[in-house]
Backbone atoms as SQL, in Angstrom:
CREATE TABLE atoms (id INTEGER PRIMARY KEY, chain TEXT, resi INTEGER, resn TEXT, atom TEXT, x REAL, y REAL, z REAL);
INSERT INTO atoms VALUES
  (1, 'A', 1, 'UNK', 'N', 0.840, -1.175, 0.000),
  (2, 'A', 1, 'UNK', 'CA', 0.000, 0.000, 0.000),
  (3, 'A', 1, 'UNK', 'C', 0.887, 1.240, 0.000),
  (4, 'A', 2, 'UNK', 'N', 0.080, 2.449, -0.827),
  (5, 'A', 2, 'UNK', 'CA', 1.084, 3.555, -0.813),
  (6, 'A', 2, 'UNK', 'C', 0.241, 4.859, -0.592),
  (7, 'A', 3, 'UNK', 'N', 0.384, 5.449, 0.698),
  (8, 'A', 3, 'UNK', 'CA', -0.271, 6.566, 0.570),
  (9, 'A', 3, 'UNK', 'C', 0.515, 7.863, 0.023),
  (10, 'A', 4, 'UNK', 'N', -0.125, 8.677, -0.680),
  (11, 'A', 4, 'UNK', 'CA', 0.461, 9.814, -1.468),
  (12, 'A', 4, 'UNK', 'C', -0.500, 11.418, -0.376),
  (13, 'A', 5, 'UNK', 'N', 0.476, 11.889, 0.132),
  (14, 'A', 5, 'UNK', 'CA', -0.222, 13.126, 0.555),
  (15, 'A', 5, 'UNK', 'C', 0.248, 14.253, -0.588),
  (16, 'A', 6, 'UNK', 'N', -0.811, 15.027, -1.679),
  (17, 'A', 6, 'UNK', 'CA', -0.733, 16.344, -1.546),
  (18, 'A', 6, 'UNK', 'C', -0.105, 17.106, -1.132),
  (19, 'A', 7, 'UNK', 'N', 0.989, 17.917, -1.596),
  (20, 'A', 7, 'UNK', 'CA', 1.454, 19.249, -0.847),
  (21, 'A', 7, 'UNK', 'C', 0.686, 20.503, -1.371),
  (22, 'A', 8, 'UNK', 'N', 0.521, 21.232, -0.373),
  (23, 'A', 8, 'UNK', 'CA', -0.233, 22.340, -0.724),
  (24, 'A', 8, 'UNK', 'C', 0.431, 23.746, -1.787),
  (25, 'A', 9, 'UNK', 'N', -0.337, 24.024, -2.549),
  (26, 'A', 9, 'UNK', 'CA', 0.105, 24.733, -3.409),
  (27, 'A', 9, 'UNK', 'C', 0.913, 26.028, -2.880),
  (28, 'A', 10, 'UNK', 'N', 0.596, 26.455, -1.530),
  (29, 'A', 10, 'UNK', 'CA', 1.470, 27.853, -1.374),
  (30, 'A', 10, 'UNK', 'C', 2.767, 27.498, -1.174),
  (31, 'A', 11, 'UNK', 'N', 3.449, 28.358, -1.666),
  (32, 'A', 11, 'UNK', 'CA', 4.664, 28.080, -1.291),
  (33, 'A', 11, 'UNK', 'C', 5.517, 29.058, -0.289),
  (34, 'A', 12, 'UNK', 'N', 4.876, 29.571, 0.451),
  (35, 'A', 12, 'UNK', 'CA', 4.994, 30.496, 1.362),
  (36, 'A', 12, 'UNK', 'C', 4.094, 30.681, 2.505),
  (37, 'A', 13, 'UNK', 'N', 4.778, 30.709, 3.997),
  (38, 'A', 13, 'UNK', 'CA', 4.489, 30.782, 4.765),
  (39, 'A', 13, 'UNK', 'C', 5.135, 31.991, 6.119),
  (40, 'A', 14, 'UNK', 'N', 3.663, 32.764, 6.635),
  (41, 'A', 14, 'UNK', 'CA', 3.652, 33.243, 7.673),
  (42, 'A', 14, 'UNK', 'C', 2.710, 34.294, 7.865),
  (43, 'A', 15, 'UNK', 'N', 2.570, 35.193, 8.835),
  (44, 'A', 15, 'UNK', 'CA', 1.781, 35.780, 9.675),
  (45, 'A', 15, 'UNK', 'C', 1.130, 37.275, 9.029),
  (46, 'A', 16, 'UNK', 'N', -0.130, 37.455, 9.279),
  (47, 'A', 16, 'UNK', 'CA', -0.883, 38.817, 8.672),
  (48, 'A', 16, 'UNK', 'C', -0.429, 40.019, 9.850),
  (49, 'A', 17, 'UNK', 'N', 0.467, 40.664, 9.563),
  (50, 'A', 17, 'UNK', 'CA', 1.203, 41.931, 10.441),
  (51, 'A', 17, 'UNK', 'C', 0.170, 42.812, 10.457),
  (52, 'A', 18, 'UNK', 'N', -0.598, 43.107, 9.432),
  (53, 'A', 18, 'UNK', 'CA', -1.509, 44.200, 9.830),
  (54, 'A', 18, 'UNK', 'C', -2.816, 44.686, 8.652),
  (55, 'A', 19, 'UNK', 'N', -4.061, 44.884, 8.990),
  (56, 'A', 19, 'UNK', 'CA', -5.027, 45.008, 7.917),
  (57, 'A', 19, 'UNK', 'C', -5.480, 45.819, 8.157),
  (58, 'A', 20, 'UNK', 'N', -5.440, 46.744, 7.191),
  (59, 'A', 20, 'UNK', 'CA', -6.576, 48.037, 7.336),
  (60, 'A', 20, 'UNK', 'C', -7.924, 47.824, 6.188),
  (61, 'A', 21, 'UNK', 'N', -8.760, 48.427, 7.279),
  (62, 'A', 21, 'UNK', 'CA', -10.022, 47.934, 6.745),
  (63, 'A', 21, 'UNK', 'C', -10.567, 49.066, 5.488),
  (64, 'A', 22, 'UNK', 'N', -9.977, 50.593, 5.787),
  (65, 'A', 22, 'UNK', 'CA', -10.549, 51.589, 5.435),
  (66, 'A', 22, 'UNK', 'C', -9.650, 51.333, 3.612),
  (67, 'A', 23, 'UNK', 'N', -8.429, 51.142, 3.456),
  (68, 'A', 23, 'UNK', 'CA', -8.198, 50.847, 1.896),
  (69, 'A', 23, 'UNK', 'C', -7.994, 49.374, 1.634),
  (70, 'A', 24, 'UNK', 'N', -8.450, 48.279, 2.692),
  (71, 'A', 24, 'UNK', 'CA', -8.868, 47.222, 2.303),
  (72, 'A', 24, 'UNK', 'C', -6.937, 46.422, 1.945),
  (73, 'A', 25, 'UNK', 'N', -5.747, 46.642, 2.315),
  (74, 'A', 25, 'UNK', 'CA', -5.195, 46.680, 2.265),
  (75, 'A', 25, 'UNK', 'C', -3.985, 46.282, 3.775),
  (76, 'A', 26, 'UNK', 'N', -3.042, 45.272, 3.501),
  (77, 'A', 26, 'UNK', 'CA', -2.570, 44.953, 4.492),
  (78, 'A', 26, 'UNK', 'C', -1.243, 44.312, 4.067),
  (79, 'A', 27, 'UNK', 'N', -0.653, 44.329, 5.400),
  (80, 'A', 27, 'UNK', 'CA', 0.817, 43.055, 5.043),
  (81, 'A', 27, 'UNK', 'C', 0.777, 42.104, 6.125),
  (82, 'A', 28, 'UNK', 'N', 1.786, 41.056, 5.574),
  (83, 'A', 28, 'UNK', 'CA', 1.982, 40.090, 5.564),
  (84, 'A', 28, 'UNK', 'C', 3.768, 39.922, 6.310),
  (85, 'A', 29, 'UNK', 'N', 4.292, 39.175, 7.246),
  (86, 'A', 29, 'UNK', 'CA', 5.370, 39.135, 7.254),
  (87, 'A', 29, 'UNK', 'C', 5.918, 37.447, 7.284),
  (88, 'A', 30, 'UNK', 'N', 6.518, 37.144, 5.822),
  (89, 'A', 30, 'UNK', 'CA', 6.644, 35.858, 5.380),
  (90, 'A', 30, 'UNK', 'C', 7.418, 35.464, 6.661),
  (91, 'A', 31, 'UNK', 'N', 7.965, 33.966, 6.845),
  (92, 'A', 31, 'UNK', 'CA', 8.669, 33.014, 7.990),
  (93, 'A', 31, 'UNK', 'C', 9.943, 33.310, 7.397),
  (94, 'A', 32, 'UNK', 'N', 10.312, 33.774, 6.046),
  (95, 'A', 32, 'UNK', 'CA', 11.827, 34.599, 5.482),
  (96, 'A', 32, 'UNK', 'C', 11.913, 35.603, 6.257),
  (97, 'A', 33, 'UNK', 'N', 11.216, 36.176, 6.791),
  (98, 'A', 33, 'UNK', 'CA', 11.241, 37.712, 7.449),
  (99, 'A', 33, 'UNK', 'C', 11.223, 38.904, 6.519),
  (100, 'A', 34, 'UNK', 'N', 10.387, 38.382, 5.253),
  (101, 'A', 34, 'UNK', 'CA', 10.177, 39.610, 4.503),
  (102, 'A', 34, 'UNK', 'C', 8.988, 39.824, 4.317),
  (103, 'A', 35, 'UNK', 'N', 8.391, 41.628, 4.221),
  (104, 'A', 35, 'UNK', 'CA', 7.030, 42.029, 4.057),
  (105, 'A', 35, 'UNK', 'C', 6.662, 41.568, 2.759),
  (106, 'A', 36, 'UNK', 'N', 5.500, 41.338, 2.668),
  (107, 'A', 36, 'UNK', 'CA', 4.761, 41.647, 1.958),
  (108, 'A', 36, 'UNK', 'C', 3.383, 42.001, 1.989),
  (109, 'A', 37, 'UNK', 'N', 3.213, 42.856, 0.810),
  (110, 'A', 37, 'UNK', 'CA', 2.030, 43.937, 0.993),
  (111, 'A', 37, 'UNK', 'C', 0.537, 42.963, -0.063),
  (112, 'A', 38, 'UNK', 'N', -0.965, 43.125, 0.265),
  (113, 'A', 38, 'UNK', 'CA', -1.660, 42.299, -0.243),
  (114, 'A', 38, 'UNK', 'C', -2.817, 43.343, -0.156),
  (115, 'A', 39, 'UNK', 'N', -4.077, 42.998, -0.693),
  (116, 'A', 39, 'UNK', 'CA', -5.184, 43.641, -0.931),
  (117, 'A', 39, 'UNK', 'C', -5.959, 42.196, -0.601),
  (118, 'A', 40, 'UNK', 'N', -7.159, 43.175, -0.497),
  (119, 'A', 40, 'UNK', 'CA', -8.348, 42.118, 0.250),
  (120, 'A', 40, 'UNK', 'C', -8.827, 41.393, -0.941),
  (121, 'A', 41, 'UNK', 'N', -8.673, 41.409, -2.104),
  (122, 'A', 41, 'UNK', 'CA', -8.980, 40.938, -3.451),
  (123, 'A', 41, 'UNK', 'C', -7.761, 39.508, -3.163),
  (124, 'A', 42, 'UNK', 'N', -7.209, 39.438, -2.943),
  (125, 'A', 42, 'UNK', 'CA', -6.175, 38.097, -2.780),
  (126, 'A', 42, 'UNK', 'C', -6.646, 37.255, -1.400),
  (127, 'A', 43, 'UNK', 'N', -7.402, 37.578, -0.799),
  (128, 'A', 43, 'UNK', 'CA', -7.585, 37.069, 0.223),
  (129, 'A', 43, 'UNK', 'C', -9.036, 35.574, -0.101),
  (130, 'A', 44, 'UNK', 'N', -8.209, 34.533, 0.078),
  (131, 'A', 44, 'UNK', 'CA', -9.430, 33.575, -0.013),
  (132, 'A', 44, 'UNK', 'C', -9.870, 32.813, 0.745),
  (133, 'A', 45, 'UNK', 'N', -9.662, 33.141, 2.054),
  (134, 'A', 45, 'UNK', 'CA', -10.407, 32.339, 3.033),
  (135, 'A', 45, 'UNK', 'C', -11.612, 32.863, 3.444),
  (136, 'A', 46, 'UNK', 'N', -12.667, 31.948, 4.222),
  (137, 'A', 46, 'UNK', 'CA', -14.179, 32.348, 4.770),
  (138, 'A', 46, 'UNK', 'C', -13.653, 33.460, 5.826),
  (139, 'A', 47, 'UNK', 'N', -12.756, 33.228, 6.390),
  (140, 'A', 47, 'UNK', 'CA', -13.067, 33.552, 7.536),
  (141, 'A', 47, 'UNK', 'C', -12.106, 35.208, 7.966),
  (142, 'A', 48, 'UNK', 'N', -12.564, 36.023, 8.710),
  (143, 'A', 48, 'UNK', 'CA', -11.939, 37.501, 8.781),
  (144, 'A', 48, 'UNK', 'C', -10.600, 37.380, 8.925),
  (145, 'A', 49, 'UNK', 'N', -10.140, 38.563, 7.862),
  (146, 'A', 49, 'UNK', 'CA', -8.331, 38.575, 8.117),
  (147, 'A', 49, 'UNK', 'C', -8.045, 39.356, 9.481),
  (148, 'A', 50, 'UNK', 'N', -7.220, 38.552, 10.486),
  (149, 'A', 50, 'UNK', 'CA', -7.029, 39.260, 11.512),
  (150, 'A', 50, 'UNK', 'C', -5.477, 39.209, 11.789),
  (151, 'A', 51, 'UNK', 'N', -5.130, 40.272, 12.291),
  (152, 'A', 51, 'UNK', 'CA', -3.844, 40.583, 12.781),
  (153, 'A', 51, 'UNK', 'C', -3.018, 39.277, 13.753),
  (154, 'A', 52, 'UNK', 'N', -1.800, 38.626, 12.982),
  (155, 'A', 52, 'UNK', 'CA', -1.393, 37.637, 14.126),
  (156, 'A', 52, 'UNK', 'C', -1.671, 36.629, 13.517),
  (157, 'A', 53, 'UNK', 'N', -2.722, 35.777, 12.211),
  (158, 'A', 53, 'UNK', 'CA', -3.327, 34.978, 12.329),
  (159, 'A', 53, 'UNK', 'C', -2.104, 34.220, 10.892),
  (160, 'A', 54, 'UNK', 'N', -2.124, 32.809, 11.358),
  (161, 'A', 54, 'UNK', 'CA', -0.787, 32.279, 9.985),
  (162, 'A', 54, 'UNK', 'C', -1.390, 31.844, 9.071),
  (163, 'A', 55, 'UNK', 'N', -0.898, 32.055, 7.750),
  (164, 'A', 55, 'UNK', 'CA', -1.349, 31.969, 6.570),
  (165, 'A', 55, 'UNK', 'C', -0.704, 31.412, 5.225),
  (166, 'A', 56, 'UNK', 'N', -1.020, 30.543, 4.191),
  (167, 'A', 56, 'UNK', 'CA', 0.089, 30.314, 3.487),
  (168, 'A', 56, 'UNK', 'C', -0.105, 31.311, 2.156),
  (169, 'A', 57, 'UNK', 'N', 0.628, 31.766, 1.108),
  (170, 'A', 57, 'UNK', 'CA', 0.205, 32.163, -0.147),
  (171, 'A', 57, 'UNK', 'C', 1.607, 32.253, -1.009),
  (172, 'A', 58, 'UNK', 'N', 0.965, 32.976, -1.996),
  (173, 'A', 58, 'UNK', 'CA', 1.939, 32.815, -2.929),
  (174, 'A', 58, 'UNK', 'C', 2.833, 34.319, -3.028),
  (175, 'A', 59, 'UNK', 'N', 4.244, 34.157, -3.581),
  (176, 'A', 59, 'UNK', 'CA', 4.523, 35.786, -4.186),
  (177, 'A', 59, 'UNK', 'C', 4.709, 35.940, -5.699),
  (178, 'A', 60, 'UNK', 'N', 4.165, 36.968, -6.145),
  (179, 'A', 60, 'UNK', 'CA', 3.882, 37.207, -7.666),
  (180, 'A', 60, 'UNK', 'C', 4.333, 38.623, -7.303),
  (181, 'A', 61, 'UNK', 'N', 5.229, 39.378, -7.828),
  (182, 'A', 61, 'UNK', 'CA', 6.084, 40.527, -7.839),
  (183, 'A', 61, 'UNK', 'C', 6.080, 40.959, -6.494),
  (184, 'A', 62, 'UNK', 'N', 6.632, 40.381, -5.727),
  (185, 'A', 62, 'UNK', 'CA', 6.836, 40.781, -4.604),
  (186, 'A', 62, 'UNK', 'C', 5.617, 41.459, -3.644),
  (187, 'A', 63, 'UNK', 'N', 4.435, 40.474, -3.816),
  (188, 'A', 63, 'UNK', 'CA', 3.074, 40.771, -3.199),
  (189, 'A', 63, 'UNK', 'C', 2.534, 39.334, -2.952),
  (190, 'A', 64, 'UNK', 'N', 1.621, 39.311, -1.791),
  (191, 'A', 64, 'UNK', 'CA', 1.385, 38.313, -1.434),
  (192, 'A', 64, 'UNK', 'C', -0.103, 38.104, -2.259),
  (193, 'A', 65, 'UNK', 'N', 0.024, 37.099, -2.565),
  (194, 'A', 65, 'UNK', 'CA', -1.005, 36.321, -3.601),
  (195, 'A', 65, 'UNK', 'C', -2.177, 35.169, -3.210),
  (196, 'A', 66, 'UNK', 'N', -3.183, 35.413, -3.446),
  (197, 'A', 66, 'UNK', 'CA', -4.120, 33.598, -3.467),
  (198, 'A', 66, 'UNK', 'C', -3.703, 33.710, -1.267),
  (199, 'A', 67, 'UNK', 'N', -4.157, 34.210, -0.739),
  (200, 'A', 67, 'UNK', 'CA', -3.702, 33.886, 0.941),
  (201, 'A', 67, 'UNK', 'C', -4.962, 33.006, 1.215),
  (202, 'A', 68, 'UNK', 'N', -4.853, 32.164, 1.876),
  (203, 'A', 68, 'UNK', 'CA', -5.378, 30.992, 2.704),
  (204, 'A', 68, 'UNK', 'C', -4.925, 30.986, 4.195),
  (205, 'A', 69, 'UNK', 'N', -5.830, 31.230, 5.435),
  (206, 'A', 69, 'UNK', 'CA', -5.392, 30.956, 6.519),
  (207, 'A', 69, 'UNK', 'C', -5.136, 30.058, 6.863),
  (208, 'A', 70, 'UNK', 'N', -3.824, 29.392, 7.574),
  (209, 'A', 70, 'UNK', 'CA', -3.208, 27.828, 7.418),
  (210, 'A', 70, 'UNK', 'C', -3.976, 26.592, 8.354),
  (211, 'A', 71, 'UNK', 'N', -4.926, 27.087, 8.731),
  (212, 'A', 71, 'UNK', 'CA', -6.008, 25.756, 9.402),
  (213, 'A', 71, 'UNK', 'C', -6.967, 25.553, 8.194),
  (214, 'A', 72, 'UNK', 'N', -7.198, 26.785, 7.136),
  (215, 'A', 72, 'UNK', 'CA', -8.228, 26.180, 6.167),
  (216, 'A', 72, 'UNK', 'C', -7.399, 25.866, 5.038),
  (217, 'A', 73, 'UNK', 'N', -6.113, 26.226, 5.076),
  (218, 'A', 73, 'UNK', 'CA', -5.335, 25.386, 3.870),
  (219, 'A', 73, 'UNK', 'C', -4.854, 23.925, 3.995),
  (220, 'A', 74, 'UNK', 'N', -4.591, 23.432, 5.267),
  (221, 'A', 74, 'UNK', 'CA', -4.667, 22.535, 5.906),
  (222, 'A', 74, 'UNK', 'C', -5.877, 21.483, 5.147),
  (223, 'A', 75, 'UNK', 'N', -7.410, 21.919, 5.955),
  (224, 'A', 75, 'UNK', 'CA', -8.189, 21.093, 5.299),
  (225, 'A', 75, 'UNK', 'C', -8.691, 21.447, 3.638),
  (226, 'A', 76, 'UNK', 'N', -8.277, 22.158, 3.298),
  (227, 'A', 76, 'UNK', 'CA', -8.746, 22.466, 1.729),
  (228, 'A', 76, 'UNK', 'C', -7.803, 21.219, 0.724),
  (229, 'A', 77, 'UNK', 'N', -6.830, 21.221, 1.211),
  (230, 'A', 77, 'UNK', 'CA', -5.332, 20.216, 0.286),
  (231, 'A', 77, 'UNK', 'C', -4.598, 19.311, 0.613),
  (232, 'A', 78, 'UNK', 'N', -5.276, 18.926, 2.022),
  (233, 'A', 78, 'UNK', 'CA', -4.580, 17.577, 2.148),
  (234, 'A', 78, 'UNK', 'C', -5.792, 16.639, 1.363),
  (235, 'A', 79, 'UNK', 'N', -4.874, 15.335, 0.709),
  (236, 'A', 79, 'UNK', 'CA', -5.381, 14.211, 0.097),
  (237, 'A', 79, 'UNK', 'C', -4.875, 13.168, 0.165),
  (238, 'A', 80, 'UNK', 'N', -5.454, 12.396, 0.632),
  (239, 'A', 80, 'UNK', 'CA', -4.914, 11.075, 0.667),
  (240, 'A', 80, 'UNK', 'C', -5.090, 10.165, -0.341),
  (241, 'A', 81, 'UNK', 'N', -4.185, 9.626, -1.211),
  (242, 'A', 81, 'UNK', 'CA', -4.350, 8.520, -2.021),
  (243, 'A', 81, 'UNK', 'C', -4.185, 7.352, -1.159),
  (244, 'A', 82, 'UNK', 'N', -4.521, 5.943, -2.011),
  (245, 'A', 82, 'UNK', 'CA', -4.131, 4.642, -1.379),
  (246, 'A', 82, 'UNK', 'C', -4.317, 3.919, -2.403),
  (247, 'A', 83, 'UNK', 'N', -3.225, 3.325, -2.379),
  (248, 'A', 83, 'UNK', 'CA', -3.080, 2.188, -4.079),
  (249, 'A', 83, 'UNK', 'C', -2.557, 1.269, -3.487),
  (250, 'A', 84, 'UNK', 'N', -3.631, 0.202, -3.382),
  (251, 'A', 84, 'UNK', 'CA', -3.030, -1.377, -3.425),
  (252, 'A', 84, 'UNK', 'C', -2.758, -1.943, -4.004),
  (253, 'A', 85, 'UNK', 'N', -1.587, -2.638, -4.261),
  (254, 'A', 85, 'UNK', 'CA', -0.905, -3.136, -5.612),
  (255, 'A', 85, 'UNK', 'C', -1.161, -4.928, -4.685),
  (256, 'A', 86, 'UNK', 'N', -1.849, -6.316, -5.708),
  (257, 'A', 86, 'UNK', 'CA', -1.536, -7.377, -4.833),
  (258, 'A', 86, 'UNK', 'C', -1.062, -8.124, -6.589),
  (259, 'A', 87, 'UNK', 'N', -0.331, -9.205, -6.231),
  (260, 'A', 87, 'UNK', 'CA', 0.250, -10.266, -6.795),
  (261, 'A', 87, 'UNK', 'C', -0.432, -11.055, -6.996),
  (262, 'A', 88, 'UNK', 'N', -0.815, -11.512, -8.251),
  (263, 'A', 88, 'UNK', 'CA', -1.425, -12.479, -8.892),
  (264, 'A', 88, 'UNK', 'C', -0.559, -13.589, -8.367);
């Protein structure tokens, strides 16, 4: 038997430093220790962006991209395969 887990598509990880609500606009400070800046248009989780909270996403010119908070990226992309191979 072989289970295959999914890795999740972000390839970046860490924490929402700060969101302002009034230009909808916020950063991000990756686990590299570099900012990045994002708009509420990149933001794809249900649930409110809050200050502190960890997140995975992507960078596309040096902006944080596609963000997922990392308990709902968690259950959004893990998959489990299972392939039983038996011998005739």
């Amino acid at each position: 038997m072989i289970d295959v887990l999914s890795c999740e598509r972000s390839k970046m990880r860490g924490r929402v430093l700060l969101f302002d609500e009034d230009s909808n606009e916020g950063e991000i400070v990756g686990d590299d220790e570099m900012l990045y800046e994002f708009h509420i248009g990149e933001w794809l989780s249900d649930s409110a962006i809050k200050s502190g909270c960890r997140v995975g996403f992507e960078v596309v010119d040096e902006e944080a991209r596609n963000i997922v908070m990392e308990e709902e990226l968690r259950k959004r992309c893990e998959i489990v395969f299972r392939v039983e191979v038996s011998a005739f």
